[in-house]
C-alpha positions, 0 to 999 in steps of 0.5 A: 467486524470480521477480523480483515483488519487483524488480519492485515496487521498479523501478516504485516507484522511477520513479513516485516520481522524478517526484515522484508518491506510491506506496504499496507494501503486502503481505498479511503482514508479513515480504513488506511488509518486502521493499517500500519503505515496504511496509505490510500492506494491512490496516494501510494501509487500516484493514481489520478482521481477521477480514476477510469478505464485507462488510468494509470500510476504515475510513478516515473523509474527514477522516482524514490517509489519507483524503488520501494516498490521493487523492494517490497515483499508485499502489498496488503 
């Protein structure tokens, strides 16, 4: 109702056209469906749920993810 969502698609948009990587990730699905690309932050990341104090990503240097993340530009 406020225009997050708009937002986050504008900026996606102009990061992506100068041929930069963003990656749009949610806290749930149905608001990761709402975002170009959208995935949850846990999927995305390989973040064990039930999540606590200690937890951590599980994305290993030599993993495919590993990779995209350090070529991305930026993360909504």
């Amino acid at each position: 109702g406020c225009g997050k969502t708009y937002l986050a698609k504008l900026i996606a948009a102009s990061v992506h056209a100068s041929n930069k990587i963003v990656l749009c990730v949610a806290s749930t699905g149905l608001a990761s469906l709402l975002l170009p690309g959208g995935q949850t932050a846990h999927s995305h990341f390989k973040i064990l749920i039930p999540c606590h104090e200690g937890s951590s990503c599980n994305i290993k240097k030599d993993d495919l993810k590993h990779q995209l993340l350090q070529q991305t530009a930026l993360i909504i």
